[in-house]
C-alpha positions as CSV (number, residue, x, y, z in Angstrom):
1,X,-47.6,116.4,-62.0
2,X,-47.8,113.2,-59.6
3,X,-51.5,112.4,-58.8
4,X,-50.5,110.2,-56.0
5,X,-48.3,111.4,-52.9
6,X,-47.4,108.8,-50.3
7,X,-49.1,109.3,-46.6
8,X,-46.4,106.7,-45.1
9,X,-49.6,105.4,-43.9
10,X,-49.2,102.1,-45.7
11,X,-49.7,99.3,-42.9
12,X,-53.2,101.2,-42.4
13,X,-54.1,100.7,-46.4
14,X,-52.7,97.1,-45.8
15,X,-54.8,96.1,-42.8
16,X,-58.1,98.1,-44.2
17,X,-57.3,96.1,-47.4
18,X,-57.6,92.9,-45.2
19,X,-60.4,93.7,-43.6
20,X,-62.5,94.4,-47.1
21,X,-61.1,91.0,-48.1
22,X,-62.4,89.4,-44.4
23,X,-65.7,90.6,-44.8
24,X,-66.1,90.2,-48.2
25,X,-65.3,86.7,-48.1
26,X,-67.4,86.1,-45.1
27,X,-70.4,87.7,-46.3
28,X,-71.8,85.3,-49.1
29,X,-72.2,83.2,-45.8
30,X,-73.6,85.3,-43.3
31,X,-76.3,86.1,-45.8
32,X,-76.4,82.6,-46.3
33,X,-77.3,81.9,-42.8
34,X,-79.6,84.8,-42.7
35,X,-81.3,83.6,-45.1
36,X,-82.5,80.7,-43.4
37,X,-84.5,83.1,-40.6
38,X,-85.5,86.1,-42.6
39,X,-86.6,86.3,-46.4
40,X,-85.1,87.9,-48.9
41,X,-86.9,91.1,-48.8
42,X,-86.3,91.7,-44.9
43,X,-82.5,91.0,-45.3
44,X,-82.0,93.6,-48.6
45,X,-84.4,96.5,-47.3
46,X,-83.1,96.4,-44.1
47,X,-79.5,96.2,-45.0
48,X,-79.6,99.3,-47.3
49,X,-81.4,101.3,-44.7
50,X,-78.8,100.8,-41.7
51,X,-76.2,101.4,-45.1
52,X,-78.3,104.7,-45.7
53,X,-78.6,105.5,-42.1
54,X,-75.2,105.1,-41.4
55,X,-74.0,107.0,-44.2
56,X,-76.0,109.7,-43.7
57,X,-74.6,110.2,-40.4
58,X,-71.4,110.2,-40.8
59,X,-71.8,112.7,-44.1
60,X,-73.7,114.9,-41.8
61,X,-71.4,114.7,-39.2
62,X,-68.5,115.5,-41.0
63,X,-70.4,118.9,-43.0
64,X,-70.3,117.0,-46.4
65,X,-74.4,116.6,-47.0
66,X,-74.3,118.3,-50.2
67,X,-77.4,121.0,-50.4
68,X,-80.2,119.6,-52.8
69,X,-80.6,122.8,-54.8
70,X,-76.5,121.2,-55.9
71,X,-78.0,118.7,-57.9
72,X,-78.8,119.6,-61.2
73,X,-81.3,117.4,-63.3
74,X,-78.4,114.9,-64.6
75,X,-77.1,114.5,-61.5
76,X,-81.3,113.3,-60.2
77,X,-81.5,111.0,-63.4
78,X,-78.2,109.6,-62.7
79,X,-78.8,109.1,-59.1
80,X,-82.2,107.4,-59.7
81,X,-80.4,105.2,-62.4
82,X,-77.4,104.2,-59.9
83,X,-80.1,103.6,-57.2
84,X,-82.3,101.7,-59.1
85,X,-79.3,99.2,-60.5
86,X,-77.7,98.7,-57.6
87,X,-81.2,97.6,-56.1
88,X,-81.3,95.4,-58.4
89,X,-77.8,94.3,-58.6
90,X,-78.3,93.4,-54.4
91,X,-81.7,91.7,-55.5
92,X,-80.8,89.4,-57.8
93,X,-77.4,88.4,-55.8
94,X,-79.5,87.6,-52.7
95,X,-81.8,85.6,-55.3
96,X,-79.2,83.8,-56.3
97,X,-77.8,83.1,-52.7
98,X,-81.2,81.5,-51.8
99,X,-81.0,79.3,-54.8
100,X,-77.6,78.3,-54.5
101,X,-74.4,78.0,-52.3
102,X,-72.6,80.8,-50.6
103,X,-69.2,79.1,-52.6
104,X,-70.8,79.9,-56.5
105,X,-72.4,83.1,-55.3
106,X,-68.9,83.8,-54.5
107,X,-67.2,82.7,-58.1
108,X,-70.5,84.2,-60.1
109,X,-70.1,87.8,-58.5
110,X,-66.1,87.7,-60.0
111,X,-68.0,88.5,-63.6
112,X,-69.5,92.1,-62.1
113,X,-66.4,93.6,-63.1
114,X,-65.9,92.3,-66.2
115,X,-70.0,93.4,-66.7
116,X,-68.9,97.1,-65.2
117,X,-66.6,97.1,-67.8
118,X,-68.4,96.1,-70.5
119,X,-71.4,98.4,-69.4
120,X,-68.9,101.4,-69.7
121,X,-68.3,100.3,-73.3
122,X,-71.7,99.9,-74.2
123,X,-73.5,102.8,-72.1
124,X,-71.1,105.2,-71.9
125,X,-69.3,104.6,-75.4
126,X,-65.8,104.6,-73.3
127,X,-62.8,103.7,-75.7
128,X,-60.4,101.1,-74.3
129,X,-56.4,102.0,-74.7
130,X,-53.9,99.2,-75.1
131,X,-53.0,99.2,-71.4
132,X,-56.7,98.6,-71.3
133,X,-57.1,95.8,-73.0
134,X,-54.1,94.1,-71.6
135,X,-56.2,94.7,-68.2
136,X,-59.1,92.9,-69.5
137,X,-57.2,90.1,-71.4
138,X,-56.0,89.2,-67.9
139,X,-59.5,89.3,-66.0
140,X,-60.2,87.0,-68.5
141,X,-57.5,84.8,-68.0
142,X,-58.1,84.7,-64.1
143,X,-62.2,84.5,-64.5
144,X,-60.6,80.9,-66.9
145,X,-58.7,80.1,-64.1
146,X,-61.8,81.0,-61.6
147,X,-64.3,78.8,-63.7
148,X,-62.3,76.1,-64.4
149,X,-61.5,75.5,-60.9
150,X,-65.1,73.9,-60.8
151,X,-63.6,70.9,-62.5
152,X,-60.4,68.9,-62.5
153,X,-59.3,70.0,-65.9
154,X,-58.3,73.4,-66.9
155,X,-59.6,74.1,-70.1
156,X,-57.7,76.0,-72.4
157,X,-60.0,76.5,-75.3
158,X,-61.5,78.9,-73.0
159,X,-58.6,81.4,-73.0
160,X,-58.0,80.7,-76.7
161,X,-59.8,84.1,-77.6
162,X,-57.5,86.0,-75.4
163,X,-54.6,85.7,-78.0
């Protein structure tokens, strides 16, 4: 059973795919510069409104708001969990962008996957297969080759672990 079937579409994944990397790239520095006008609070509150807002109307739109009587009791805990962390998670980054440069903002938010990860270990008690591990052995090679960029010398003690 294949689990993926080509759509042809591909220049449309391509240029989406550029896009996300556009505005992912430019938006440790449009906060940046927001950040000089408005405070912190203003900027996250009213970001994940228009997000919710948005959202909201397109779901609607298209028939997909899901009836609340759906939800069972997990599915409240874990949406009041995911909520609440990702609050956070926004938070703490726009913290960290008025205390420091849009540039390490940037380099610091490369270790939220290797923290999703590790969180699905720990949480979630996920088991990691050999294909796995050869995934995260090279994030942690490129999060080396991320972090050592910051000076002139690569240091390889830091990927010593890795094998």
């Amino acid at each position: 059973m294949s689990l993926h079937q080509s759509s042809g579409r591909w220049r449309l994944g391509l240029a989406l795919s550029l896009l996300t990397v556009l505005l992912w790239g430019i938006l440790p520095i449009a906060l940046a510069i927001t950040l000089q006008v408005l405070d912190v609070y203003t900027v996250i509150w009213f970001r994940l409104l228009v997000s919710f807002l948005l959202l909201a109307v397109y779901v609607g739109i298209r028939g997909k708001l899901p009836k609340l009587e759906q939800l069972r009791s997990a599915s409240w805990k874990l949406l009041a969990i995911a909520t609440l962390f990702l609050g956070i998670n926004y938070f703490l980054f726009m913290q960290g962008l008025a205390l420091t440069s849009p540039a390490n903002a940037e380099v610091l938010i490369q270790l939220s996957t290797l923290l999703l990860g590790f969180g699905g270990l720990v949480i979630f008690k996920e088991r990691l297969s050999a294909v796995s591990m050869d995934w995260c052995k090279c994030n942690d090679l490129r999060l080396c080759f991320i972090f050592s960029g910051t000076s002139n010398k690569f240091n390889y003690s830091a990927m010593a672990h890795i094998y």
